[in-house]
Structures are given as C-alpha cells and as structure tokens.
C-alpha positions in Angstrom: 12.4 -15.9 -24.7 13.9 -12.5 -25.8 17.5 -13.7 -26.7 18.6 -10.0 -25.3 16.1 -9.0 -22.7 15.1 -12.4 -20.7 12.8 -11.2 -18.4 10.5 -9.8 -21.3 9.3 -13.1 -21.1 8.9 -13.5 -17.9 7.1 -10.2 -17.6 5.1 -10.7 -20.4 4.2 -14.5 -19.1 3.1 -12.9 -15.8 0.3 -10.5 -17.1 -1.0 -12.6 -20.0 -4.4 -11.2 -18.9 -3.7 -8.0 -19.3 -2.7 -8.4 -23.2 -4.6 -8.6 -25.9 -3.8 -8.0 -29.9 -6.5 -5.7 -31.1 -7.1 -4.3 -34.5 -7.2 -1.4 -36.5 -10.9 -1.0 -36.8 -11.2 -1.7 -33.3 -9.0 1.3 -32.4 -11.0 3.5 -35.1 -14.1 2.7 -33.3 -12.9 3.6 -29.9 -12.2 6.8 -31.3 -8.8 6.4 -31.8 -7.8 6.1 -28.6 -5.0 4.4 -27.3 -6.4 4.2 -23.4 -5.7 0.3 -22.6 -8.9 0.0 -20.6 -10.6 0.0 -23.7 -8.8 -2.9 -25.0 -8.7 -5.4 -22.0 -10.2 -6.0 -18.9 -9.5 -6.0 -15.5 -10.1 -9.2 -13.3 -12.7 -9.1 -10.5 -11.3 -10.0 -7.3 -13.3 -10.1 -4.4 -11.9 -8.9 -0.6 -11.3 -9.9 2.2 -12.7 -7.7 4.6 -9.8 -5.6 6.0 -10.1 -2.6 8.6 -10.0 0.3 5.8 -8.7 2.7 9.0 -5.9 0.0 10.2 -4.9 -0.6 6.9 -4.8 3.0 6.0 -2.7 4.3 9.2 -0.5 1.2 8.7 -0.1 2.4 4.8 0.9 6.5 6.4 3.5 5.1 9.0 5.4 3.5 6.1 5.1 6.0 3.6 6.5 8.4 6.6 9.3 5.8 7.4 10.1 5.2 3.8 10.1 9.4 2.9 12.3 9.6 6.0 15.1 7.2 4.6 14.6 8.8 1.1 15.3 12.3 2.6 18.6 10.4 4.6 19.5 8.9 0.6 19.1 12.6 -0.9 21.0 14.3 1.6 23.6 12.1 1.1 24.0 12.0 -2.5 24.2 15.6 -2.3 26.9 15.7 -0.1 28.9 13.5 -1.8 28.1 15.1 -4.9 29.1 18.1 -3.5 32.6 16.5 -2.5 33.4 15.0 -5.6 32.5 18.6 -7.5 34.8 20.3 -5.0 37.8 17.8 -5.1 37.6 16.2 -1.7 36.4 12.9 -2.4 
C-alpha cells in the first residue's frame, strides 16, 4: 500500500490485467509509441444479448435527465458566484 495515496493500491489491485512492465526495445519496436493497446490486451467478454434499441433509448433518457440537473448545478453556481462577487452572499 501507498503509505500516502491508499487507494493506489486498491486501484492498481483492481486492473492488474490491464498492466504490464514492458521494455525499452519493445517500445523502439512499436515505433516509439506510447499507445497502451500496444502493450496489453483487452479481455474478451462475451454478451448477453441485450435489445441494442432499448438499451440505447434507456442510455438517451438518462443522459437527458442527468444534462438537465447539470444545467440546474451550473445555473446555480453562477448565481451564487455572482452573489459572492457582488457582496450579497
């Protein structure tokens, strides 16, 4: 564990997949590219089938719902922005 940033470990323990230690040479002969694809893999998972149109109109009504309340947060941190700027807060 990270004696100042604890969940290092925990993030770190939670995508060991994803890691990998790789070496100069390997880097020179990916061009010296730095892309991480090159470097590990991805795990195959296989589906479920799931109704792609369902799944998608579900996804749209709660990215609408969600922009809605982030357009509520920003108007609101304006206005009190705006109050605290002007003295009335």
């Amino acid at each position: 564990m990270h004696p100042h940033r604890p969940n290092l470990t925990v993030a770190t323990n939670r995508f060991t997949e994803y890691l990998r230690v790789t070496t100069v040479s390997d880097v020179e002969n990916y061009s010296w590219s730095l892309n991480p694809g090159r470097y590990v893999g991805g795990r195959r998972v296989i589906a479920e089938h799931v109704d792609f149109t369902s799944e998608l109109e579900r996804l749209a009504g709660e990215f609408q719902h969600l922009s809605g309340e982030a357009q509520l947060l920003t108007e609101a941190i304006e206005n009190t922005t705006t109050q605290i700027l002007e003295g009335g807060a």
